[in-house]
C-alpha positions in Angstrom: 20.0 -16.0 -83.0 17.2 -13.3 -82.1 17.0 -15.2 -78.5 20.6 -14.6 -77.9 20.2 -10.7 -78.7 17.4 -10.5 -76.4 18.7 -11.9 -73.5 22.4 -9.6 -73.8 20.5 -6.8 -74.2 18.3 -7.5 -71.6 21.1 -7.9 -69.5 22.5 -5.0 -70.7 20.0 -2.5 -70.4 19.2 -4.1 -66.7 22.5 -2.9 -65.4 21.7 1.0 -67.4 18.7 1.3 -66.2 19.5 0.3 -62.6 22.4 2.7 -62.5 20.4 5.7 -64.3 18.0 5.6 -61.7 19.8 5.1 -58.8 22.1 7.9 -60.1 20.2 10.1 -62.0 16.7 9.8 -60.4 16.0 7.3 -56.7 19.0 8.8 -55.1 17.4 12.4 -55.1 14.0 11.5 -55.0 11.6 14.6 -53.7 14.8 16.7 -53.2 11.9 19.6 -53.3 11.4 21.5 -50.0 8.4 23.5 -49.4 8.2 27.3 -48.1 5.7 28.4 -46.0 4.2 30.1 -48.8 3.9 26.8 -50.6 2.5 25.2 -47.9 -0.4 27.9 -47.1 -1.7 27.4 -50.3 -1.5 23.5 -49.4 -3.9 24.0 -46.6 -5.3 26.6 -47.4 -4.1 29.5 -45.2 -2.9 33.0 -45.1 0.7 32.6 -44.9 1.5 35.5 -42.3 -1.3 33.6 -40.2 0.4 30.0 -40.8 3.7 31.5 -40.1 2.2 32.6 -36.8 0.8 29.3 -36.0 4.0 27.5 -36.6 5.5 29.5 -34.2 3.2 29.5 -31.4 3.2 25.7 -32.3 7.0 25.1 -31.9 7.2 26.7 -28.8 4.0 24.5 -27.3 5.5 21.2 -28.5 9.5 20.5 -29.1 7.8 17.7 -31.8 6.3 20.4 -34.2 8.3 20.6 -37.5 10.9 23.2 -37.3 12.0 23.0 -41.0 15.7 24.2 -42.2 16.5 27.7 -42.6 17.6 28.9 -46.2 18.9 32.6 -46.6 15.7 34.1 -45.1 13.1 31.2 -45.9 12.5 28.0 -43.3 11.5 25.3 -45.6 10.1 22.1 -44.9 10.2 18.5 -46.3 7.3 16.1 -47.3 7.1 14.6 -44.6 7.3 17.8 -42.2 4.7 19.2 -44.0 2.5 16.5 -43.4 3.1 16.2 -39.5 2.3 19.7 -39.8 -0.9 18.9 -40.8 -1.2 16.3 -38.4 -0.2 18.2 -35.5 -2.6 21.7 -36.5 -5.8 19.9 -37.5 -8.0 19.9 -34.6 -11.2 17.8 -36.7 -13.6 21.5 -36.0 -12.0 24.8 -36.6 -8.8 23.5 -38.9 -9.8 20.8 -41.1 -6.4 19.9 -42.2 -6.6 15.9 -42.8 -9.0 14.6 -45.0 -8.6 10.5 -44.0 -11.3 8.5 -45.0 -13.8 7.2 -41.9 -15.0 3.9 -40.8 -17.3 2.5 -43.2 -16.6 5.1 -45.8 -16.1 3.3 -49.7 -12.6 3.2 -50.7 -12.8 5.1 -53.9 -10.2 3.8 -56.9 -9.6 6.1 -59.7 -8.6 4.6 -62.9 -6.2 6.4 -65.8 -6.4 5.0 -68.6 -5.6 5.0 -72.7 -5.6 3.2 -76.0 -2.6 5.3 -77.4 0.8 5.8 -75.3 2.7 9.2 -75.0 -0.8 11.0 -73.9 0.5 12.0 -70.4 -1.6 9.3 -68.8 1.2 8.3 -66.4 1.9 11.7 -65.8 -1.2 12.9 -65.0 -2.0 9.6 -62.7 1.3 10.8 -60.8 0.5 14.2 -60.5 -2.5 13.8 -59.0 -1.2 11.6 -56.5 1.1 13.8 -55.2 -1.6 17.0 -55.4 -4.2 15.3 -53.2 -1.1 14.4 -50.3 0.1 18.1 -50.3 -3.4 19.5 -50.6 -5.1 17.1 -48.3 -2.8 14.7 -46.9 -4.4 12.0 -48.0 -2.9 8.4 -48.0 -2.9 6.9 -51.7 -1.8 3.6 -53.0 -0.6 3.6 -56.3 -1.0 0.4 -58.7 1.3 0.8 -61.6 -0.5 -1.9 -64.0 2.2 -0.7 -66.6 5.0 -3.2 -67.6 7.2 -0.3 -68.4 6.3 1.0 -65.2 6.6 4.4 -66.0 4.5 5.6 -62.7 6.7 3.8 -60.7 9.7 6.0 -61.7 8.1 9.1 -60.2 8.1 7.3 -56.9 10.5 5.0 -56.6 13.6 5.8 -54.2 17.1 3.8 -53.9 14.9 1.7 -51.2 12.7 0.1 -54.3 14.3 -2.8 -56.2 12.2 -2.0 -59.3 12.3 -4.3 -62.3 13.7 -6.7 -60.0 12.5 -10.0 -59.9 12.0 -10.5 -56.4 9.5 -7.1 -56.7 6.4 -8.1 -56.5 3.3 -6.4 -59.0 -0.1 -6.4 -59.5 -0.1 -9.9 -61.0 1.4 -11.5 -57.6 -1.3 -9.0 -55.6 -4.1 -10.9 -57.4 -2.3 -14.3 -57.5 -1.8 -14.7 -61.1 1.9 -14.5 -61.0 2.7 -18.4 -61.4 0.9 -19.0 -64.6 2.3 -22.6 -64.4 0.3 -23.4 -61.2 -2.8 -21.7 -62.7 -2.8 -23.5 -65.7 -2.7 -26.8 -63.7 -5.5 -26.1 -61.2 -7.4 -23.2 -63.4 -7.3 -21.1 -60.1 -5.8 -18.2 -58.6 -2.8 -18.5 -55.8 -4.6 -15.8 -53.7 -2.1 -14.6 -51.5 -3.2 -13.9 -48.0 -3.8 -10.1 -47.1 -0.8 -9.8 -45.3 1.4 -10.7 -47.8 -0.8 -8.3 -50.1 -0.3 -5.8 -47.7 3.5 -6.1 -47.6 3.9 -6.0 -51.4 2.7 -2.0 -50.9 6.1 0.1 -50.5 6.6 3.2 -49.7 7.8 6.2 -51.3 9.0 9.6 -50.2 5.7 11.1 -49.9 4.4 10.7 -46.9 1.2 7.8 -46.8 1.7 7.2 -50.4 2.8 3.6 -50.9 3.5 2.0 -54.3 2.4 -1.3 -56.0 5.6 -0.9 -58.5 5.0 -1.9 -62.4 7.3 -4.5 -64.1 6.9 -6.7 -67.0 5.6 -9.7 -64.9 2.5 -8.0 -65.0 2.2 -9.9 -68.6 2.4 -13.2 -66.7 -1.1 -12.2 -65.2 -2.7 -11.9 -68.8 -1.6 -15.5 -69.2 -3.0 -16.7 -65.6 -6.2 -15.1 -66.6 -6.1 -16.6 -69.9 -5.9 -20.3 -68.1 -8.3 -19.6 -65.3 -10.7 -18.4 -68.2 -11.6 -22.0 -69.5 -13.4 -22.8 -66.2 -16.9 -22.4 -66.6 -18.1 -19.2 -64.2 -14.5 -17.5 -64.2 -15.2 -13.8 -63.3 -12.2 -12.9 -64.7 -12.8 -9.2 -65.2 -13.1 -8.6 -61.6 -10.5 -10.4 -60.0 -8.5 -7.3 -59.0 -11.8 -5.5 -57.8 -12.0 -8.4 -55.6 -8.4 -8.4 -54.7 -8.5 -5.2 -53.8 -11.9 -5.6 -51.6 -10.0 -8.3 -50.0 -7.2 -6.0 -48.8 -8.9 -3.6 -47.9 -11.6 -5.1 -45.8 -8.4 -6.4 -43.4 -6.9 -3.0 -43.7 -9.7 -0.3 -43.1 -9.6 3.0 -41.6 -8.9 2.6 -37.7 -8.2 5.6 -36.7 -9.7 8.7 -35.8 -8.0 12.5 -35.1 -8.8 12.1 -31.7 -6.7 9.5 -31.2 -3.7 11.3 -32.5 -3.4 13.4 -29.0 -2.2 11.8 -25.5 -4.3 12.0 -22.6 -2.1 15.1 -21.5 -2.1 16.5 -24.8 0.7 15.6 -26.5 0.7 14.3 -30.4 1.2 10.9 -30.3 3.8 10.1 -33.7 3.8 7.4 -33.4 0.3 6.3 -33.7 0.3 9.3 -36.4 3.1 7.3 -38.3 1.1 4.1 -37.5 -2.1 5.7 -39.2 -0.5 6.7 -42.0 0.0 3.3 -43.7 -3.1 1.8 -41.9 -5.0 1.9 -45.0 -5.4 4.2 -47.8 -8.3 7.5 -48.7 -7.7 6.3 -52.6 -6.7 3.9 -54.8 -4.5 5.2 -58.2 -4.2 2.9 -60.7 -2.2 3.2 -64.3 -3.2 1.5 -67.1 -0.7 0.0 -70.1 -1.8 1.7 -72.8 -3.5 -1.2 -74.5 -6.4 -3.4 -73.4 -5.6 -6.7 -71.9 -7.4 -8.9 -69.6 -5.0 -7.3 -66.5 -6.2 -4.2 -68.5 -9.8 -4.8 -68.2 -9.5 -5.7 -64.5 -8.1 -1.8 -63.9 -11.0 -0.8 -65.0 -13.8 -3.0 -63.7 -12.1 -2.1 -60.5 -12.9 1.7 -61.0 -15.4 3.9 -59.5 -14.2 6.8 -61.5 -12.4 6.2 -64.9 -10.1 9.3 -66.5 -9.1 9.3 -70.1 -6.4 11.3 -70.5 -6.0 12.1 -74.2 -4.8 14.3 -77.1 -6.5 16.3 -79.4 -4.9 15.6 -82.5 -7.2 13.7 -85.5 -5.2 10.8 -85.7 -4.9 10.1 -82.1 -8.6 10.6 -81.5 -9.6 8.0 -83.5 -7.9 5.8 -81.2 -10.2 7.1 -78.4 -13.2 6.0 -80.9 -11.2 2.1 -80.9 -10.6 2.3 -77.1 -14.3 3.3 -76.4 -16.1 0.6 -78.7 -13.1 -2.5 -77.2 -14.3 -1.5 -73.4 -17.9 -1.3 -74.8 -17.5 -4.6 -76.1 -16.3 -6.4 -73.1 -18.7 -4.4 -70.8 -22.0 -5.7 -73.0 -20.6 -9.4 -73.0 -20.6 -9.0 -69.2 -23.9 -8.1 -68.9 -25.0 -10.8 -71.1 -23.3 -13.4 -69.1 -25.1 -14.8 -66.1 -26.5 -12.6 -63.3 -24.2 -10.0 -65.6 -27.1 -7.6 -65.0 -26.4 -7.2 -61.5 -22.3 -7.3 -62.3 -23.1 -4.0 -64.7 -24.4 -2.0 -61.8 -21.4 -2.5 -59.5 -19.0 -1.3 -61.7 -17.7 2.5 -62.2 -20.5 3.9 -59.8 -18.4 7.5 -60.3 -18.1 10.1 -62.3 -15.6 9.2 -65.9 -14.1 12.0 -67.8 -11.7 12.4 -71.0 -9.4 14.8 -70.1 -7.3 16.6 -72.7 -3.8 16.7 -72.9 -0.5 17.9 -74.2 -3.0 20.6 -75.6 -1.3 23.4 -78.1 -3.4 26.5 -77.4 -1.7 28.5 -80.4 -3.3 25.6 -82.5 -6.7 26.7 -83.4 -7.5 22.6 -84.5 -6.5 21.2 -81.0 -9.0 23.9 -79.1 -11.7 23.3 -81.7 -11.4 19.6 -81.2 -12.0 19.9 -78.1 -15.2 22.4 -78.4 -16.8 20.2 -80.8 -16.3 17.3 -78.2 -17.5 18.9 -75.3 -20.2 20.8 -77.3 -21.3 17.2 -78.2 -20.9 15.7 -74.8 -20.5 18.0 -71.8 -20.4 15.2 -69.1 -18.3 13.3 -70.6 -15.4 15.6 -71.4 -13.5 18.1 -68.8 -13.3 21.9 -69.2 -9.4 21.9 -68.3 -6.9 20.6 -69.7 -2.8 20.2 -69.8 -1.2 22.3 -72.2 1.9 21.5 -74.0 5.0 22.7 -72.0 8.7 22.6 -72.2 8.6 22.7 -68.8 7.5 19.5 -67.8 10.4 18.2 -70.4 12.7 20.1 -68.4 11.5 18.0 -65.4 11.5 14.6 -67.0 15.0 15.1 -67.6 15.7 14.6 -64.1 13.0 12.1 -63.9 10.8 14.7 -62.1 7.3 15.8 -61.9 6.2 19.1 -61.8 5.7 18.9 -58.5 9.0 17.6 -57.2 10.8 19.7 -59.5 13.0 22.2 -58.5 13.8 24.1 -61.2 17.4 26.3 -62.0 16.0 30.3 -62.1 16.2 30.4 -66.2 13.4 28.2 -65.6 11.4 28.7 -63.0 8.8 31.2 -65.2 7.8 28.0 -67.0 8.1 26.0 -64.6 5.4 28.1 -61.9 2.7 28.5 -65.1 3.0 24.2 -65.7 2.5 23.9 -61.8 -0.6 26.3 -61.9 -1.7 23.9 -65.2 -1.6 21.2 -62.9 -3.1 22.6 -60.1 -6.1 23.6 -62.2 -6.3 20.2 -64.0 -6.0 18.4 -60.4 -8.5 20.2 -58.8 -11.1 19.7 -61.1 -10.4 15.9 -60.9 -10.8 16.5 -57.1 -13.9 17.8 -58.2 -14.6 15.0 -60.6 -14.1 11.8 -58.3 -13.4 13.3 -54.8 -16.1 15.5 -54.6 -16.5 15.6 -50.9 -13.2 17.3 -50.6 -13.3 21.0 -50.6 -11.9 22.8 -54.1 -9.2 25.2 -54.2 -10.1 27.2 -56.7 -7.7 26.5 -59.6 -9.9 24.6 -61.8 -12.8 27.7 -61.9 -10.1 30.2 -62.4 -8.5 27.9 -65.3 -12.1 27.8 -67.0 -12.7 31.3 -66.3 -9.9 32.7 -68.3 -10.7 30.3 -70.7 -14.3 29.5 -71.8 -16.3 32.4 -72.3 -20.5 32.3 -71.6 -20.9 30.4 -74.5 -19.2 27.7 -73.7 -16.4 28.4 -76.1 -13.0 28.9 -75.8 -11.2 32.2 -75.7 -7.2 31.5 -75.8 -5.0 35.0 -75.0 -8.0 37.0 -75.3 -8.2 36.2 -79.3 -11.4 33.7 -80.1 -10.7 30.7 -81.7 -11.8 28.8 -84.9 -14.5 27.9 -83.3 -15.7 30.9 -81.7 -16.1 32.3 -86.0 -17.8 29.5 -86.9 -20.3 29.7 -83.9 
């Protein structure tokens, strides 16, 4: 019987999947270490400067990261790097932290796509990690995925995922007990506390995880029952869940309050403020568009696309765009649904192009004809299509975690600087307050020429003829 195959092999593929990732991927999570090249350009800083500062640093305070020594390098861990930052940032001269401030909005950032295999949980990771090593900001991550791909780039042996007793998004918003909803048509809100303890971290310093698993369907069903009571918002019941949390857990602390009255850097307040509360919210979307679906984006202020330029796969951009149009005009034809319209995505939304083959004149002139059409709605940069980041998913890796053998480390540097560039235009796109770094302009630069066309290797493209 078809029920007796899927429960063996979910059994089966339970104990695989546990062991590969214990083995193969939690065990040696962010293995990575950082030189003090690397983590100049994290800051930014001249690096003969920095490597000064860390020296007149360590000998001021016994606490100030020393780092390991390899060969002729000192290299430094995640979490080094970010006491680092900690302990130099000085809120005037060195501007090093970028926390968010009392009474500052708690932006959430939303990836999300009709079709799978377009990077999205990629590129939701990646950026994660680039705004804690280029800012040190502290992110939560909510993986809304049932396969709970995201969660695989920062889970650790420490994280039970795709364990029952995990709790997801569906439990954070009190829709995991579809039975009990269905009886009373309401949510079991949990209190913030409990919310606040379903948040794990990972090996990134202030980066905590809301880990995906397939219960994440039974919140679709809660959703579904709480729906036949007349007035049931139930678009924006994760907006809300989220406003909850964070209005127990807001910023507290300021730099100031980092240093002792005799001077010293207090850790552990530091330690403490790093999982006070978060700078940004990250949520992946299932690639589909569900009522748990809807709810990661009605809570958005900023809402990326990542997508591929192939025919085929765009017209499933054209399906995704009209479905979200769809539910987005019924709520503003619902009751008070014109001031419900104005309070969501009050950001800046971008498609962003992916998996891009830059030898293929049809992907680049896709994506000139789109942008030609709609500037503001479509980014300048985009990922190209890389072995590299193949080689790194074999290890369960990103980019940016990857520590790559030396065949490899060519391909490996130019998918980083892809990355980079990509990561600092979203910076630019939904952070803008944060200062740039530069990798996005240089991107476009060698890229687009005055005409706002493409120029790929120096050759012009399909389009650039036709124009």
């Amino acid at each position: 019987m078809l029920i007796d195959f899927i429960d063996q092999l979910s059994v089966t593929m339970a104990g695989v999947q546990s062991k590969l990732q214990r083995d193969l991927t939690m065990r040696t999570r962010v293995e990575r270490r950082f030189s003090i090249r690397d983590i100049a350009s994290f800051l930014p800083m001249d690096s003969q400067y920095l490597t000064k500062l860390i020296a007149k640093s360590a000998e001021e305070d016994p606490d100030f990261p020393a780092g390991t020594k390899e060969g002729r390098e000192r290299t430094f861990s995640p979490d080094e790097v970010m006491l680092m930052r900690g302990m130099l940032h000085n809120g005037g001269k060195r501007q090093f932290l970028h926390w968010r401030k009392p009474g500052e909005n708690l932006p959430v950032v939303t990836f999300g796509a009709q079709k799978g295999g377009t990077g999205k949980s990629l590129t939701a990771a990646h950026f994660a990690q680039y705004i804690s090593m280029h800012y040190g900001l502290r992110v939560g991550i909510i993986d809304m995925d049932p396969q709970a791909t995201a969660s695989l780039y920062f889970a650790d042996a420490d994280l039970e995922l795709f364990s029952p007793n995990t709790a997801s998004v569906d439990a954070f918003i009190g829709a995991d007990a579809p039975e009990k909803v269905a009886a009373t048509k309401e949510l079991q809100e949990p209190t913030t506390d409990e919310m606040n303890a379903m948040w794990h971290k990972t090996p990134w310093p202030g980066v905590r995880l809301l880990p995906g698993s397939a219960s994440i369907q039974n919140g679709d069903i809660s959703l579904f029952f709480c729906a036949q009571k007349p007035g049931s918002a139930i678009y924006r019941v994760l907006k809300d869940a989220i406003d909850r949390w964070e209005r127990a857990h807001p910023p507290r602390t300021s730099y100031d309050e980092l240093w002792n009255a005799d001077g010293s850097f207090n850790i552990y307040r530091y330690r403490e403020a790093l999982s006070e509360t978060f700078d940004v919210v990250i949520i992946d979307q299932q690639p589909s568009l569900t009522l748990m679906q809807l709810n990661g984006l009605i809570a958005a202020s900023s809402c990326i696309m990542p997508q591929t330029m192939k025919g085929f796969d765009l017209s499933t951009l054209t399906t995704y765009a009209d479905s979200i149009g769809e539910y987005l005009y019924s709520i503003q034809s619902s009751r008070d649904g014109a001031d419900e319209i104005r309070k969501i995505g009050a950001g800046q939304h971008k498609v962003l192009a992916t998996i891009v083959q830059e030898a293929n004149d049809q992907d680049l002139d896709h994506l000139v004809d789109l942008y030609s059409r709609a500037p503001d709605l479509f980014m300048k940069v985009w990922y190209v299509r890389s072995d590299a980041i193949a080689n790194a998913s074999e290890e369960y890796k990103s980019i940016y975690e990857y520590d790559p053998p030396r065949s490899r480390r060519a391909s490996a540097k130019t998918f980083t600087d892809n990355a980079n560039a990509v990561n600092d235009e979203l910076v630019r796109t939904v952070l803008p307050h944060l200062p740039l770094r530069g990798y996005a302009d240089e991107f476009i630069k060698e890229r687009w020429n005055d005409d706002g066309e493409t120029e790929t290797h120096g050759q012009p493209t399909a389009a650039d003829v036709d124009a």
